[in-house]
C-alpha positions in Angstrom: -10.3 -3.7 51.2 -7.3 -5.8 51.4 -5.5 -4.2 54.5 -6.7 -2.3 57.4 -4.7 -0.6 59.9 -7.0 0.6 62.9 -5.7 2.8 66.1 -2.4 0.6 65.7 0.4 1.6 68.1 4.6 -0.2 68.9 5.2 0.7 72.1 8.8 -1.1 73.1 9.8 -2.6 76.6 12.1 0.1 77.4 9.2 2.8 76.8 10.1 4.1 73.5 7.4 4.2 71.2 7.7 3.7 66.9 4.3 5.2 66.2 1.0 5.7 67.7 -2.6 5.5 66.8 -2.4 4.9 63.0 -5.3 4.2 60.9 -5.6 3.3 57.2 -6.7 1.0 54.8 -4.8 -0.3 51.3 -6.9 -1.8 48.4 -6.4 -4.6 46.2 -3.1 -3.6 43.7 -2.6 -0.2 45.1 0.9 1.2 45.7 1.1 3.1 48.7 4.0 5.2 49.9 4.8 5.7 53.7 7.0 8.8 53.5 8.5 10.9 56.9 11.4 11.9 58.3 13.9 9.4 60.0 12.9 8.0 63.3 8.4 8.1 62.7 8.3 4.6 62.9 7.5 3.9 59.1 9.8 0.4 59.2 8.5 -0.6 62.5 4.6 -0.4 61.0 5.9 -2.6 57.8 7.4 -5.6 60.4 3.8 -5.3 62.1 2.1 -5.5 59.1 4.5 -8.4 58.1 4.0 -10.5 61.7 7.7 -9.9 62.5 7.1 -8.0 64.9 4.1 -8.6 67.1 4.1 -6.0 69.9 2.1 -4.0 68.5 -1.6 -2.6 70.1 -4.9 -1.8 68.1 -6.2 -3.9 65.2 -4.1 -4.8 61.8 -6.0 -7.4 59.4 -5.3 -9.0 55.9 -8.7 -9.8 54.6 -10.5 -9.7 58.1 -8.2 -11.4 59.4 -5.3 -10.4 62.2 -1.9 -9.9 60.8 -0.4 -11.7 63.9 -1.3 -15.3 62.3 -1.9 -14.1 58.7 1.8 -13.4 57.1 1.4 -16.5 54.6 0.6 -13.8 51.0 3.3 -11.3 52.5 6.6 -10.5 49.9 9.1 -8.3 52.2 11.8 -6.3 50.5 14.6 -4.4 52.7 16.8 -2.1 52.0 20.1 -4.1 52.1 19.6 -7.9 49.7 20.0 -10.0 52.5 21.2 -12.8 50.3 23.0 -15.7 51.9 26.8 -15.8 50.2 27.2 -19.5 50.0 24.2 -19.8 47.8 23.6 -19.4 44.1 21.6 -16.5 42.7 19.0 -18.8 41.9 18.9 -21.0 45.5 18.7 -18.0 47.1 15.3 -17.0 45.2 13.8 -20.7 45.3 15.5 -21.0 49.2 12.6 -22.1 51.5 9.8 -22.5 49.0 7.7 -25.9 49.3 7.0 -27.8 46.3 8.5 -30.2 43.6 11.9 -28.9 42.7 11.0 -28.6 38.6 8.1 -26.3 39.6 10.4 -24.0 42.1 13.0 -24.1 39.1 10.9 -22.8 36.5 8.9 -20.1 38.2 12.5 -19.3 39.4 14.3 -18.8 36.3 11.2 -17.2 34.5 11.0 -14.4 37.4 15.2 -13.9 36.9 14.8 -13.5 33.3 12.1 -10.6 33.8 14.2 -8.7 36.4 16.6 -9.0 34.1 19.2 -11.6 35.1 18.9 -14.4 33.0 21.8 -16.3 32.2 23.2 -15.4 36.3 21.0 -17.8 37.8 24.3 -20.0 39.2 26.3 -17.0 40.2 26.9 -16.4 43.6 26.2 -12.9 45.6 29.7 -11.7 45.7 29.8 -11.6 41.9 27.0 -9.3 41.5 26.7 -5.3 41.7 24.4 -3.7 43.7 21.5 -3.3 41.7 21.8 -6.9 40.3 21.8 -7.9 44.1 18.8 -6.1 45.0 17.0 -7.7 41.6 17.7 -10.5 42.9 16.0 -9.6 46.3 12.9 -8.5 44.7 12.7 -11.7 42.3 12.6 -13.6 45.7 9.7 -11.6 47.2 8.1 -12.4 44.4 8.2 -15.9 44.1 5.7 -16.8 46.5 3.0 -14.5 44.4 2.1 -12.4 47.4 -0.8 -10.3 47.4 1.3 -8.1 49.3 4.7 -7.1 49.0 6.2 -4.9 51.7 9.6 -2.6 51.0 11.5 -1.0 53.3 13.6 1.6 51.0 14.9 -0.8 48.7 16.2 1.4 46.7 18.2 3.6 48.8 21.6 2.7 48.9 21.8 2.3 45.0 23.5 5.4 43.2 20.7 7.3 40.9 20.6 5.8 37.9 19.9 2.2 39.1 17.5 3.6 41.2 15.4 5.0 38.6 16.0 1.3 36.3 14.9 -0.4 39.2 11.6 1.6 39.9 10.6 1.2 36.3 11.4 -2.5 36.8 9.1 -2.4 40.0 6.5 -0.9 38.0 6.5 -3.1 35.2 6.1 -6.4 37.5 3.2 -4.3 39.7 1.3 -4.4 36.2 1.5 -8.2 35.5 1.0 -9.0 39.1 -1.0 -6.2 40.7 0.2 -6.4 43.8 -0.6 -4.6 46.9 2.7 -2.6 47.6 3.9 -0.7 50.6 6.6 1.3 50.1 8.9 2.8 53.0 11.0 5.8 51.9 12.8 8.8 52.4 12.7 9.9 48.7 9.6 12.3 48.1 10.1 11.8 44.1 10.5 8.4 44.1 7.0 8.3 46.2 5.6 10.4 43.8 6.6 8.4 41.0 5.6 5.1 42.0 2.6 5.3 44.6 -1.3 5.6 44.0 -1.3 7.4 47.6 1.1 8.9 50.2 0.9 8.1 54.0 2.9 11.6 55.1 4.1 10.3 59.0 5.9 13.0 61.4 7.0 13.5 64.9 8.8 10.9 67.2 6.4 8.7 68.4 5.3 8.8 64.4 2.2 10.0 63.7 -0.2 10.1 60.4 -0.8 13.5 59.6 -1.7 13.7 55.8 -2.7 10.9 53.1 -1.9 12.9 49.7 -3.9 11.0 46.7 -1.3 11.3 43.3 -3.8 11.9 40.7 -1.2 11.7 37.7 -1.5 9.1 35.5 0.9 6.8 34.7 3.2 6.6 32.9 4.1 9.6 34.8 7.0 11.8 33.9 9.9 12.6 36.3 9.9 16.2 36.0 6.2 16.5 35.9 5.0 20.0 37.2 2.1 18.4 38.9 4.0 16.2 40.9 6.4 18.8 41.6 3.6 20.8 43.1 2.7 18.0 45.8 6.2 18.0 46.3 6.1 21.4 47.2 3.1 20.6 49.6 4.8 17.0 51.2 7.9 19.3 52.1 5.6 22.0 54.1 4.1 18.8 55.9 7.1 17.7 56.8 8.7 21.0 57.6 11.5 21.1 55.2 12.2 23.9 52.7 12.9 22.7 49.4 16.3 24.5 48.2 16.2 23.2 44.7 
């Protein structure tokens, strides 16, 4: 057990509360999805997990160990890039990483060239689209070789298609690194597509009411009947009729 997550509450200064009492565990190079309605506190657990945020109460451990002073094999991906303009594709990946400069180079430009990007390594972020930004953003969570990477909907502000390129991407680097992933989003397909098992959170202070386990092997088809049946069941959960 990699991660464990026990009777972990946010309450704020002002009184409002993210999400109470949640307890799980994540696995070695398992790809879990925290899926719920706006407002359940889903990003506020990820910047707990991550040590930016350390309010929380209860108990959150990386091997044993408290989360508060144990952030060092964390990769966080949001949902905007976050790239800093006056820096070159490639200085924003290698940007704050320790070691001789050849090293931080090369792991650099062999992580661009399997996102896809090689040959825009000395381009600047205002000469990139969207989805070349947000490759760009998950080469530099990567760099570090985290055994856990953290992403806070990092897909949704990219129109479909390069959604769907950049979860097969995701996918693709999970099986040469393996991983831990967390994934926070609002998309039940795209949970159902990319994660081993579902955190289902509801209410305002959030709250875990369901873990769904996706059984379907992958490669796993988009249109899949089986996963269109715990879509079915995710959107009873969550209260929502499916008009489709």
């Amino acid at each position: 057990m990699l991660l464990s997550v026990k009777n972990s509450s946010r309450k704020f200064d002002n009184g409002n509360v993210a999400f109470t009492d949640v307890s799980f565990t994540a696995n070695s190079g398992e790809i879990v999805g925290l899926l719920g309605t706006s407002g359940c506190g889903k990003s506020t657990l990820l910047r707990t997990i991550s040590g930016l945020d350390k309010g929380y109460t209860g108990n959150i451990s990386i091997h044993e160990k408290e989360a508060r002073d144990n952030n060092e094999n964390i990769g966080f991906m949001f949902q905007e890039p976050r790239l800093m303009p006056w820096l070159t594709v490639l200085e924003n990946v290698v940007f704050g990483m320790k070691g001789k400069k050849n090293c931080k180079t090369n792991e650099a430009m062999n992580l661009l060239a399997q996102v896809g990007l090689k040959g825009f390594e000395h381009h600047y972020p205002k000469e990139l689209s969207g989805g070349m930004a947000q490759r760009v953003a998950i080469a530099r969570a990567l760099i570090t070789s985290p055994e856990i990477l953290l992403l806070d909907e990092p897909f949704s502000a990219l129109d479909a298609f390069t959604k769907m390129q950049l979860q097969d991407l995701l996918l693709t680097i999970w099986g040469r690194k393996k991983a831990t992933m967390l994934l926070v989003t609002h998309d039940i397909d795209e949970a159902l597509y990319l994660c081993d098992r579902l955190l289902v959170f509801r209410g305002q202070p959030g709250e875990l009411c369901e873990e769904i386990n996706v059984s379907k092997e992958r490669p796993r088809s988009r249109g899949d009947e089986q996963l269109a049946k715990q879509k079915e069941v995710i959107l009873s959960l969550l209260n929502v009729e499916n008009s489709n």
